[in-house]
DONU-575375 format. One record per residue: residue in one letter; x, y, z of N, C-alpha, C in turn. Coordinates in pm, whole numbers, plus 50000, padded with zeros to 5 digits. Each point is the difference from the previous one (the first is absolute). Layout:
N
   r    n.px    n.py    n.pz   ca.px   ca.py   ca.pz    c.px    c.py    c.pz
   A       X       Y       Z       X       Y       Z       X       Y       Z
...
***
This chain:
354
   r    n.px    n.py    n.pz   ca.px   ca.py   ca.pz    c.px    c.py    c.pz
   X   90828   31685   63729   50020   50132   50064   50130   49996   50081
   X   50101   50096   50006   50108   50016   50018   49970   50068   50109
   X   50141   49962   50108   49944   49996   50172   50031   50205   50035
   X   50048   50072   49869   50018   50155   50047   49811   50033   49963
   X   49934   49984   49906   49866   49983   49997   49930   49959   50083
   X   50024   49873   50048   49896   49960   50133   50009   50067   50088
   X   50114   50020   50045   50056   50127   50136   49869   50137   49959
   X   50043   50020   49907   49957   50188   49998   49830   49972   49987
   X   49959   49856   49945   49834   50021   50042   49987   50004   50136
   X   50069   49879   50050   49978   50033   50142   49963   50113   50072
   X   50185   50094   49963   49944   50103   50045   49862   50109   49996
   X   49957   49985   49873   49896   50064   49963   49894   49953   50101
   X   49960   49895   49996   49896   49917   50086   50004   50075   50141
   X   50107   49997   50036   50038   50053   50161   49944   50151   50014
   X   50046   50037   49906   49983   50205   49964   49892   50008   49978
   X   49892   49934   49919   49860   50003   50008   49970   49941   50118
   X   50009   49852   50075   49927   50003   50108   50063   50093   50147
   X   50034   50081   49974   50068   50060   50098   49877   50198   49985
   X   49996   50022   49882   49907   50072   49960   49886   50005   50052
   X   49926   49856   50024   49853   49990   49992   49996   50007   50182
   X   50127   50017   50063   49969   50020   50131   50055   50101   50073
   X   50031   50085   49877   50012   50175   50093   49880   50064   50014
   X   50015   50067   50084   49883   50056   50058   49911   50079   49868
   X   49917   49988   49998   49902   50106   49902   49921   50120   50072
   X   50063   50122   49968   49962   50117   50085   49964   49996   50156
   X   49902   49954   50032   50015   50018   50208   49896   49886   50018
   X   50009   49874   49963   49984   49892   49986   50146   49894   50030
   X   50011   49968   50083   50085   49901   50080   49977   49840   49931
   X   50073   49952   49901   49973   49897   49963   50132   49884   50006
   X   49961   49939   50135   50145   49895   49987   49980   49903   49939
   X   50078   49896   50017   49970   49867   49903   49873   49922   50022
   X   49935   49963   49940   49871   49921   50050   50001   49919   50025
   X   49898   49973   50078   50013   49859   50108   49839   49967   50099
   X   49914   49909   50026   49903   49974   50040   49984   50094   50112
   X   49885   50055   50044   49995   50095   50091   50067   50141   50011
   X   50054   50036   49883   50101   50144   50007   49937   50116   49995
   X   49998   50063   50104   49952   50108   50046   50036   50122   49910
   X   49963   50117   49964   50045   50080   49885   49945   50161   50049
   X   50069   50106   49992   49947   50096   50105   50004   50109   49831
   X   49896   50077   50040   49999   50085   49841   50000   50158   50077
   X   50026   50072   49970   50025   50124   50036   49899   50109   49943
   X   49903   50054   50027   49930   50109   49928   50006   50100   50038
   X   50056   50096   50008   50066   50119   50083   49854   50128   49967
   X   49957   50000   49881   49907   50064   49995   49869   49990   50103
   X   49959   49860   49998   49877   49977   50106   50059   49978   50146
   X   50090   50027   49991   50100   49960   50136   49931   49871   50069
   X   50090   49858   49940   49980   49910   50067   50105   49947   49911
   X   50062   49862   50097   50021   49874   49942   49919   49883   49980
   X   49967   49976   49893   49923   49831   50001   50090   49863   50002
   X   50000   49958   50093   50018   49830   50075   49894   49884   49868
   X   50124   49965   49940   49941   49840   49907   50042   49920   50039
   X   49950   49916   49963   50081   49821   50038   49979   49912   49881
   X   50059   49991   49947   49990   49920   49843   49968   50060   49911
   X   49941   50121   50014   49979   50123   49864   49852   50043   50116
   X   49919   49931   50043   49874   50021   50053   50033   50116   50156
   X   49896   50095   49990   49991   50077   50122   50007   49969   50155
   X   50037   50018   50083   49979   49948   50108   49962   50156   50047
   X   50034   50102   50012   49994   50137   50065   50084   50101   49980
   X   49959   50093   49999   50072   50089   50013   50031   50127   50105
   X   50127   50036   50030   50039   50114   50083   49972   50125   49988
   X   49900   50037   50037   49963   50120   49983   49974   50093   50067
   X   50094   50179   49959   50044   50095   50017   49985   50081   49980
   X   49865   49990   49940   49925   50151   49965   49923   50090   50030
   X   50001   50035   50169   49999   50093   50085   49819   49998   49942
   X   49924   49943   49989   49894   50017   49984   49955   49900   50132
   X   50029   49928   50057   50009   49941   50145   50118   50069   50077
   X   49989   50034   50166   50080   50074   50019   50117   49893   50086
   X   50037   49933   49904   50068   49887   50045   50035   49898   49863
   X   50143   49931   49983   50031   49921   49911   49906   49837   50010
   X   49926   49975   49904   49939   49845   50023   50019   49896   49870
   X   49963   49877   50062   49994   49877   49921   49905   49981   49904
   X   49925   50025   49895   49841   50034   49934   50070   49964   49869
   X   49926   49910   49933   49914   49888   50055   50038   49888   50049
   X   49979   49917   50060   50037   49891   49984   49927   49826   49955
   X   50053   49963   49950   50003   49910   49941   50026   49836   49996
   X   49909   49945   50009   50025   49854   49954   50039   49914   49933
   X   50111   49947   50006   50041   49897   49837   49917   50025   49901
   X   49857   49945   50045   49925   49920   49909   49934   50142   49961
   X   50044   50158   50051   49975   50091   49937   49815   50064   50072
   X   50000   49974   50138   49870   50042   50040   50056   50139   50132
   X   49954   50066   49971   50003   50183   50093   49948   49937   50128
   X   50089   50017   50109   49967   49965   50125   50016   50141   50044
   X   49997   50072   49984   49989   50192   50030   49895   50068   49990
   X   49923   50080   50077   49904   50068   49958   50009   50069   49890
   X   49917   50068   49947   50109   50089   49864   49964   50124   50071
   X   49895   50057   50025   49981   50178   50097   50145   50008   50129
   X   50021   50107   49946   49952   50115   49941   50035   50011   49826
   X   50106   49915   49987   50083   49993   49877   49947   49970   49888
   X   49893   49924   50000   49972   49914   49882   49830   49897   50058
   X   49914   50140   50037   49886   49924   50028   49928   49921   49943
   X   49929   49878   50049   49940   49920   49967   49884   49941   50026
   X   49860   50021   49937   49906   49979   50025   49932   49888   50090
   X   49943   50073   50120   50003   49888   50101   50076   50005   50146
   X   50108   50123   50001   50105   49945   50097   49941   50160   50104
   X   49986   49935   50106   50069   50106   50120   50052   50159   49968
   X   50004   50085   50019   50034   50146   49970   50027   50061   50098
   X   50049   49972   50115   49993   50025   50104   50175   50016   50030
   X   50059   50038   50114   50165   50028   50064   50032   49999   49840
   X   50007   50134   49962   50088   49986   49883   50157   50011   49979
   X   50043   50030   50142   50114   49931   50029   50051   49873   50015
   X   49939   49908   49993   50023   49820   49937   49984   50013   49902
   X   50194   49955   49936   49987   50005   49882   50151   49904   49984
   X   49979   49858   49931   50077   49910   49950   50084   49964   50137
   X   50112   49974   49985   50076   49947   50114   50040   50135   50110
   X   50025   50037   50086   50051   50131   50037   50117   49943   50147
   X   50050   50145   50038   50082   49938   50164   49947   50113   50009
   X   49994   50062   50121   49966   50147   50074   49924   49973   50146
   X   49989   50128   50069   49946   49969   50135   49937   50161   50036
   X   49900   49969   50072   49919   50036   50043   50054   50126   50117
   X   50145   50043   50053   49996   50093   50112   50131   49995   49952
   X   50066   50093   49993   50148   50027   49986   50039   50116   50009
   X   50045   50035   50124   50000   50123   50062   49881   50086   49958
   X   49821   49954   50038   49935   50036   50028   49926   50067   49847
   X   50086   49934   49862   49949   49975   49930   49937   49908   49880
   X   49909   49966   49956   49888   49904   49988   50089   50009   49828
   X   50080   49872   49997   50016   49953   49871   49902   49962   49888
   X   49939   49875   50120   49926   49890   49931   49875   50053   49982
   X   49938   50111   50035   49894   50032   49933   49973   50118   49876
   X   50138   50020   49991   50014   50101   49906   49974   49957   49852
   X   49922   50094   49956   49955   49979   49866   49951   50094   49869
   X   49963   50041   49920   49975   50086   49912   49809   50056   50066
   X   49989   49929   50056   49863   50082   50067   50025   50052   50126
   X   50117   50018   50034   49987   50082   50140   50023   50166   49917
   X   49914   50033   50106   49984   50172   49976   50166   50048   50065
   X   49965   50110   49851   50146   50094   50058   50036   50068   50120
   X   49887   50020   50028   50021   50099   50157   50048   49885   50127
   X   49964   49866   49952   50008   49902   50102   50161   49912   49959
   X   50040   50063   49904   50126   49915   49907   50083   49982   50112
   X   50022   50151   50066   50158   50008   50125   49964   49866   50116
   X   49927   49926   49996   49954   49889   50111   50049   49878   49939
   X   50067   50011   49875   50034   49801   49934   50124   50026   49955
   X   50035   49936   50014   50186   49952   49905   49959   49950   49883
   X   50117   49998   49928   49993   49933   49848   50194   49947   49965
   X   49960   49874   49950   50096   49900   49940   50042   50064   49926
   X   50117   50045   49986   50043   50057   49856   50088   49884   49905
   X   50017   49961   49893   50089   49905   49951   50087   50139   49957
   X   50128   49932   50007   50161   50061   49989   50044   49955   49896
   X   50006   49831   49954   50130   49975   49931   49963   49885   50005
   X   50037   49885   49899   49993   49877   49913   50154   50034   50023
   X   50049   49876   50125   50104   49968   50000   50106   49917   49905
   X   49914   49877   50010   50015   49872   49878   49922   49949   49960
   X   49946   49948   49915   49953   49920   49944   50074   49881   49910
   X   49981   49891   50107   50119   49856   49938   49884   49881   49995
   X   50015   49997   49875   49884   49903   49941   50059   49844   50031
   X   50128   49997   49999   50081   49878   50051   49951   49963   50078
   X   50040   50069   50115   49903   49980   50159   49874   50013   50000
   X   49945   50047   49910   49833   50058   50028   50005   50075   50081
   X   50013   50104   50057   50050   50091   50093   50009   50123   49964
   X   49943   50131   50055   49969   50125   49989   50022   50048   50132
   X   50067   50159   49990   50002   50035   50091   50011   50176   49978
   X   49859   50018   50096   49991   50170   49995   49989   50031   50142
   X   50087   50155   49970   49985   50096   50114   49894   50108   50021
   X   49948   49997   50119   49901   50110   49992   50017   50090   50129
   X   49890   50131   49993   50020   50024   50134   49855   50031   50093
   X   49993   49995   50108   49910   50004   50080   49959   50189   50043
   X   49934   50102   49947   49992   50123   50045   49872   50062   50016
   X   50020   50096   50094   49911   50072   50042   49969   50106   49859
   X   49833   50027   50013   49969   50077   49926   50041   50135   49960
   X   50149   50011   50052   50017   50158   49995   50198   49910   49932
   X   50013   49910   49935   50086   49920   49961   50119   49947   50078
   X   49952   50065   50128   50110   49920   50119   50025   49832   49981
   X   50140   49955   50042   50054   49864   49958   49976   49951   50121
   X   49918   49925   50028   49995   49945   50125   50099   49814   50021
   X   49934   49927   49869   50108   49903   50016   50029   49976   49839
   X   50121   49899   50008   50012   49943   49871   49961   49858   49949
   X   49955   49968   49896   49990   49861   50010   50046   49918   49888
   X   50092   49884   50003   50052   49990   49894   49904   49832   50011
   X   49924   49939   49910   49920   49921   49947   50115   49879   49886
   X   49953   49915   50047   50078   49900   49877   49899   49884   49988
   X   49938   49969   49917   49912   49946   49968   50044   49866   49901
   X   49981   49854   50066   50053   49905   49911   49880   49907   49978
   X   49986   50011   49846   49893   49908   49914   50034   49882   49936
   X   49912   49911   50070   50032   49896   49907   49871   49854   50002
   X   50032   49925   49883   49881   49897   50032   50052   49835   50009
   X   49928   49965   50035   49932   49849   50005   49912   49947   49992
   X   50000   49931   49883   49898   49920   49954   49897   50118   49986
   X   49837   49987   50048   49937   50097   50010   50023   50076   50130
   X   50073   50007   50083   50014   50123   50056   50103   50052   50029
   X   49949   50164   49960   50057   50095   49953   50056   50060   50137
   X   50143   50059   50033   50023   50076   50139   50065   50142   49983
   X   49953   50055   50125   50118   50130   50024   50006   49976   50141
   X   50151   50052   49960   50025   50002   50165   50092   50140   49984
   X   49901   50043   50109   50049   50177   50011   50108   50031   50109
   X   50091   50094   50002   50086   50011   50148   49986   50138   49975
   X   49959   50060   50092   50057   50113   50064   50040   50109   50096
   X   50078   50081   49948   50094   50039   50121   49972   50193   50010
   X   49968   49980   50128   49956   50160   50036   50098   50058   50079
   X   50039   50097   49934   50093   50070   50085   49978   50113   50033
   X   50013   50095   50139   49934   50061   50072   50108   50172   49962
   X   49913   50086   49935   50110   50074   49975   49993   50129   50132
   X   49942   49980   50057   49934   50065   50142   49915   49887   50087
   X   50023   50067   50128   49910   49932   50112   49903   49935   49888
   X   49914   49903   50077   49932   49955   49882   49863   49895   50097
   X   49907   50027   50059   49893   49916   50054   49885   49933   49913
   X   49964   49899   50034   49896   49904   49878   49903   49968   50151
   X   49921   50087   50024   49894   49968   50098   49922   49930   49973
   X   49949   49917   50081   49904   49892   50032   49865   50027   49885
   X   49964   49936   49900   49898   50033   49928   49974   49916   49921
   X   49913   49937   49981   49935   49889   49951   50052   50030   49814
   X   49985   50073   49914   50011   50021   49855   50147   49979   49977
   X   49991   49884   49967   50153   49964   49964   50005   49839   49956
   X   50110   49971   49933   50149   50070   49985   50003   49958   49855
   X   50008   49832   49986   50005   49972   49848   49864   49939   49966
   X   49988   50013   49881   49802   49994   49961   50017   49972   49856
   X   49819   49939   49974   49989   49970   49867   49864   50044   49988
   X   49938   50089   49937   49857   49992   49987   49962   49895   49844
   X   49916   49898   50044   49945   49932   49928   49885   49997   49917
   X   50000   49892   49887   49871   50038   49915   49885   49914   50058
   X   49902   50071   49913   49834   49954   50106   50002   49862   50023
   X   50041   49924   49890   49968   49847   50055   50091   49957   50097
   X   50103   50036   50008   50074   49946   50150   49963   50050   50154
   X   49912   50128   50009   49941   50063   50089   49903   49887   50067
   X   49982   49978   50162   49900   49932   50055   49842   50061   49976
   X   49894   49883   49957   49848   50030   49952   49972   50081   50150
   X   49926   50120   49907   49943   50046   50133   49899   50121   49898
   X   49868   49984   50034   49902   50043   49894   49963   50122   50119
   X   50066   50072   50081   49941   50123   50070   50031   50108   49990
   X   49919   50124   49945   50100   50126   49997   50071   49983   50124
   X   50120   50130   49971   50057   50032   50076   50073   50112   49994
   X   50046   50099   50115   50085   50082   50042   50122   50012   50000
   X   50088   49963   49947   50179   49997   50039   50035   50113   50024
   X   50077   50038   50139   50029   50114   50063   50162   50000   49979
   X   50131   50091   49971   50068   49973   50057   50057   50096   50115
   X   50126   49997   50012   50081   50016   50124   49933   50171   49996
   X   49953   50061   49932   49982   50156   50014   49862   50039   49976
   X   49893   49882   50064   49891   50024   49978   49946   49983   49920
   X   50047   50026   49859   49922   50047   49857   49901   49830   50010
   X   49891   50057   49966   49904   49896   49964   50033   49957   49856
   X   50004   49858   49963   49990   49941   49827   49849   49944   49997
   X   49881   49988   49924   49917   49984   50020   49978   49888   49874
   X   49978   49851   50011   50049   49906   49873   49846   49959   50020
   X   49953   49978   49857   49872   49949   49959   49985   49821   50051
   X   49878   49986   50004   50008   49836   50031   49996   49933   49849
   X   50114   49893   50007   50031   49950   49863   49988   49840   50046
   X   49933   49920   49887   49962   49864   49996   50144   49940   50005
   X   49977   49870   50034   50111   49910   50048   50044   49922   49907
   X   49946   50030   49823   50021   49910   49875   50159   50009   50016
   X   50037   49894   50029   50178   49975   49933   50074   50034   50112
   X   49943   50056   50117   50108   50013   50094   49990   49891   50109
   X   50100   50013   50048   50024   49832   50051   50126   50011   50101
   X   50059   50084   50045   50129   50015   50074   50001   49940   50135
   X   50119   49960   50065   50015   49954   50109   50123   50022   50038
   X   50051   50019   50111   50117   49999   50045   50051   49871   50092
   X   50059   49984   50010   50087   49880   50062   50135   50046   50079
   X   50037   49970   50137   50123   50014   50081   50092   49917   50017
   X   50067   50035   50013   50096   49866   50069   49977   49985   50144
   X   49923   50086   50044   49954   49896   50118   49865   49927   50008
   X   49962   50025   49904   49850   49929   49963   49880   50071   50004
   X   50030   50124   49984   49891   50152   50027   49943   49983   49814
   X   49839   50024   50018   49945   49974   49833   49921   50154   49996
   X   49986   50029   49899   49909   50111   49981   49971   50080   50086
   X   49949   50078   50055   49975   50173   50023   50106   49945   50181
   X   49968   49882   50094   50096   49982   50102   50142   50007   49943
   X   50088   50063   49865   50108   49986   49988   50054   50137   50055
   X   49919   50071   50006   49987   50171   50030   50069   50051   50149
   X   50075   49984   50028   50084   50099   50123   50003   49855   50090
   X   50105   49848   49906   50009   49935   50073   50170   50032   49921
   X   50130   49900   50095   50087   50010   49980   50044   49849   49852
   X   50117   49975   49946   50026   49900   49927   50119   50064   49901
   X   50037   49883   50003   50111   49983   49876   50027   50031   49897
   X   49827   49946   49925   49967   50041   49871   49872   49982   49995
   X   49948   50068   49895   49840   49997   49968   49980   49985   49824
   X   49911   49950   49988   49977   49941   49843   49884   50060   49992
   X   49934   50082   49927   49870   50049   49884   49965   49851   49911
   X   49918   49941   49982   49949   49917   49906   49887   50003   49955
   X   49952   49940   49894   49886   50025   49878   49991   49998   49907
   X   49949   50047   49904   49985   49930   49833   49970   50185   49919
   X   50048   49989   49923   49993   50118   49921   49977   49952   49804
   X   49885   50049   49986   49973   49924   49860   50018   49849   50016
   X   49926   49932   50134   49981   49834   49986   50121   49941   50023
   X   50122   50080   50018   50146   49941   50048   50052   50043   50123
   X   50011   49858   50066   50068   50012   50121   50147   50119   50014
   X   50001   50105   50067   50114   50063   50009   50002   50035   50159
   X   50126   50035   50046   50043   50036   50115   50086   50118   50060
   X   50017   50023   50102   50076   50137   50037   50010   49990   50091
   X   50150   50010   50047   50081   49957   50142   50123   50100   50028
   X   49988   50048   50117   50105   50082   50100   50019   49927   50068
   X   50172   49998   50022   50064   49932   50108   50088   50115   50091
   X   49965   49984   50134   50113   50092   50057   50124   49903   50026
   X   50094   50042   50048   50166   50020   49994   50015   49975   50165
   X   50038   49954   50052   50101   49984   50166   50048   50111   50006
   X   50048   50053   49948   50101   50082   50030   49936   50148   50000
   X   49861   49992   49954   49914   50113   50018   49982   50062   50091
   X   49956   50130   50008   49979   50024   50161   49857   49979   50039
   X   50018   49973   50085   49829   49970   50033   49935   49829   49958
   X   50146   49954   49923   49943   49838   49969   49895   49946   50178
   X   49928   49929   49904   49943   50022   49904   49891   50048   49969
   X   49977   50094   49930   49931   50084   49927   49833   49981   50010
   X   49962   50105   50091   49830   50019   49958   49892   49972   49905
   X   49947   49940   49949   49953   50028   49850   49870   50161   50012
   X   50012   50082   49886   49902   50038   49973   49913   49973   49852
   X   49924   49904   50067   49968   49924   49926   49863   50025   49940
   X   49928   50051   49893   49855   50039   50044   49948   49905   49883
   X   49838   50019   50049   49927   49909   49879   49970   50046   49887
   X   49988   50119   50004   49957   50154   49894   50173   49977   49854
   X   50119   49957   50063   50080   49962   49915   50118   50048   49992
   X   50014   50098   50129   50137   50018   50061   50060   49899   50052
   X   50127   49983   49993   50094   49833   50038   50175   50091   50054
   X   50020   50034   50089   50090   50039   50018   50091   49972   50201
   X   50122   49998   50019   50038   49953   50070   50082   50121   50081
   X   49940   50028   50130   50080   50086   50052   50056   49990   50130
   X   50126   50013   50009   50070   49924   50133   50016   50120   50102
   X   49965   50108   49950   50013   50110   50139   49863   50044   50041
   X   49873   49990   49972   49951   50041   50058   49870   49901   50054
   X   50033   49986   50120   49992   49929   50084   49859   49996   50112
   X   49983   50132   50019   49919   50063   50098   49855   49937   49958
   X   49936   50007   49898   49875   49998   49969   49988   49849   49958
   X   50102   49933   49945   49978   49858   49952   49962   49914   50177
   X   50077   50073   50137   50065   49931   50052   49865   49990   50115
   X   49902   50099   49955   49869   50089   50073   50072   50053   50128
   X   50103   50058   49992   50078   50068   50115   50146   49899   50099
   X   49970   49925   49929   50104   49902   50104   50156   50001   49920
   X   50029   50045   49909   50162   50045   49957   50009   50099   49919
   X   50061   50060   50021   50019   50177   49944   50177   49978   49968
   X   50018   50075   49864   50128   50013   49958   50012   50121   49895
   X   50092   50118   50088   50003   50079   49958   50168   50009   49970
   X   49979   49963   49828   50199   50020   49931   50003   50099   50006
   X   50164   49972   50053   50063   50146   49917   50120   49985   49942
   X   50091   50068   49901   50085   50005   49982   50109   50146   50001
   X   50145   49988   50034   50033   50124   50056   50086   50019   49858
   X   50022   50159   50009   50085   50046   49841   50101   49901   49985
   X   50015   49953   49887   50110   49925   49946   49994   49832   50007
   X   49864   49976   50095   49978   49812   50017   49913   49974   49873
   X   50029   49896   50014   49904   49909   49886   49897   49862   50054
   X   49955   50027   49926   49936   49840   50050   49934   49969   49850
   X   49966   49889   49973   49999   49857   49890   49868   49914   49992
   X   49920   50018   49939   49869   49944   49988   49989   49943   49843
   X   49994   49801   50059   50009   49921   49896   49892   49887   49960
   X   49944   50044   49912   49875   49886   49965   49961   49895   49856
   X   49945   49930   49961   49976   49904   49940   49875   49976   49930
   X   49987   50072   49894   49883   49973   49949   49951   49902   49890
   X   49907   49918   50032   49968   49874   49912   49868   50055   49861
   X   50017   49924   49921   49893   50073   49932   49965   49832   49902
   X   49920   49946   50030   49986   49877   49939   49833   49979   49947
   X   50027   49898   49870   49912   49963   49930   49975   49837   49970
   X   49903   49943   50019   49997   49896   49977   49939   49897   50170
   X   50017   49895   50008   49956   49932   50108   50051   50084   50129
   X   49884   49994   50119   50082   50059   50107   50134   49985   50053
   X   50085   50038   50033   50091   50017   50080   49949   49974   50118
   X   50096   49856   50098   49971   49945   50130   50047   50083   50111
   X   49942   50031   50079   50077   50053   50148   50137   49891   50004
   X   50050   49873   49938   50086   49976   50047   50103   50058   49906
   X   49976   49970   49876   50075   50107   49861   50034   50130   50041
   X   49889   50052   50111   50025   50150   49992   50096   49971   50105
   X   50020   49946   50102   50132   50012   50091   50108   49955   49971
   X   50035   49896   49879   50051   49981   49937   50074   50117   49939
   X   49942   50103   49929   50038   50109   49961   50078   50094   50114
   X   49897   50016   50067   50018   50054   50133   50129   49964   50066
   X   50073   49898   50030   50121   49974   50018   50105   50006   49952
   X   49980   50011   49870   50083   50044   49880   50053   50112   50053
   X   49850   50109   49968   50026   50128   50036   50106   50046   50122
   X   49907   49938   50120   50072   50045   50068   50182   49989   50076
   X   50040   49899   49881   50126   49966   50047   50075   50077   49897
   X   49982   50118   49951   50021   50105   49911   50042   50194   50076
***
């Protein structure tokens, strides 16, 4: 073979493998590589789905059927739903209750005197003008390089007033078996802007039954506006949850104590899996309250203060037109042998020198 022949296969070789890594319609496909995150675009169901090696991890979802953008489902390497599926995708057995917990969420409970976090497709219309709603704006980027997404949304009153903006950048990625996001975001105040003292907040995960703490008693769940949820008493087959602190707070005592980070642990289908929030230094309110419940709410809120504190610290934010402020967290999602309180600070230091 004569060296003007070898040349021009070459080239060919190059021109085909150069092919197999342009993008294919709204599917982001860079070169492959162990752990490569892959973001797919479905504009019809309005969401993006988050892969990692071809396999699901979650998806972003924007389809105004929650009145707020969320994380649903999420996912374990080894491919086990650590998410409730209700309201979205019920499942025999689970809780039916705050049908506003739903997959990963951020939102809060008082913002200029309206109730984000309880807003939902069962509040009555006449009662609608009393809640805000998340609007998603815009799929900034999506860079599968980085694993990294980033959408804008906005924060408004029921009559479509802009109260703030929030631009979200969300970076995925794994190790070994565990899977992370680490969320940042940034609120910007497009008017006066107050986040009063109120326990329903800020970033949250509602979980599936087996990670929920055993507890075989009906019960009542009230939230912030009265409404009674009225949940059947359900047997304790397969559930098994516990929480863990970094200051050494276990199960239902993890509830309106302060910490670093908090871990969900338990077995889902006979496999050890886990679920961990880390707050940030640089947070306000570090560090962060847990609202932590046994029923299978897991969420971390650094402003409201009053009720965790049984009256002894009150913090009422605000922000004035045109400030911002930055709320940054760390979410673990692991499968396989526990994760050590020392592993988890391990992480934890990582994080926070970020």
């Amino acid at each position: 073979m004569n060296k003007i022949n070898f040349s021009y296969i070459l080239i060919l070789m190059v021109i085909s493998s150069c092919k197999d890594k342009v993008e294919k319609g709204n599917v982001a496909e860079p070169s492959p590589k162990m752990d490569q995150v892959t973001f797919v675009t479905d504009e019809k169901n309005k969401k993006v789905d988050v892969l990692i090696d071809g396999d699901l991890f979650t998806s972003y979802v924007y389809d105004g059927k929650t009145p707020k953008p969320v994380l649903y489902p999420v996912i374990t390497k080894s491919g086990n739903k650590i998410t409730r599926g209700f309201p979205i995708e019920p499942v025999k057995g689970e809780r039916v209750d705050h049908p506003h917990h739903v997959g990963i969420w951020f939102n809060y409970g008082d913002v200029n005197g309206l109730d984000f976090w309880n807003n939902s497709y069962a509040i009555k219309a006449e009662d609608k003008h009393k809640y805000g709603t998340i609007n998603h704006r815009q799929i900034v980027e999506a860079n599968a390089e980085k694993g990294t997404l980033i959408a804008k949304a906005s924060w408004d009153t029921s009559d479509n007033k802009n109260l703030l903006e929030e631009t979200t950048e969300f970076a995925f990625s794994q190790d070994g078996n565990t899977r992370k996001i680490v969320r940042t975001t940034t609120l910007k105040a497009l008017e006066d802007v107050s986040f009063k003292d109120n326990k329903e907040g800020m970033i949250a995960i509602r979980v599936t039954r087996g990670l929920e703490l055993p507890s075989d008693k009906p019960s009542i769940f009230m939230d912030a506006n009265g409404i009674p949820t009225e949940v059947e008493a359900l047997n304790n087959e397969g559930v098994n949850g516990n929480y863990l602190t970094s200051e050494g707070k276990t199960g239902e005592e993890a509830w309106g104590t302060r910490a670093k980070w908090t871990t969900l642990y338990g077995k889902v289908d006979e496999e050890p899996v886990s679920v961990t929030i880390m707050d940030h230094p640089n947070n306000v309110g570090y560090p962060t309250y847990w609202h932590a419940r046994g029923y299978g709410l897991f969420a971390a809120n650094p402003l409201g203060q009053e009720v965790f504190s049984e009256g002894k610290e009150k913090l009422n934010f605000t922000l004035a037109k045109g400030e911002s402020v930055t709320f940054k967290y760390s979410i673990l999602v692991h499968n396989g042998d526990q994760l050590t309180p020392d592993s988890l600070n391990g992480y934890f230091s990582d994080f926070s020198e970020n």
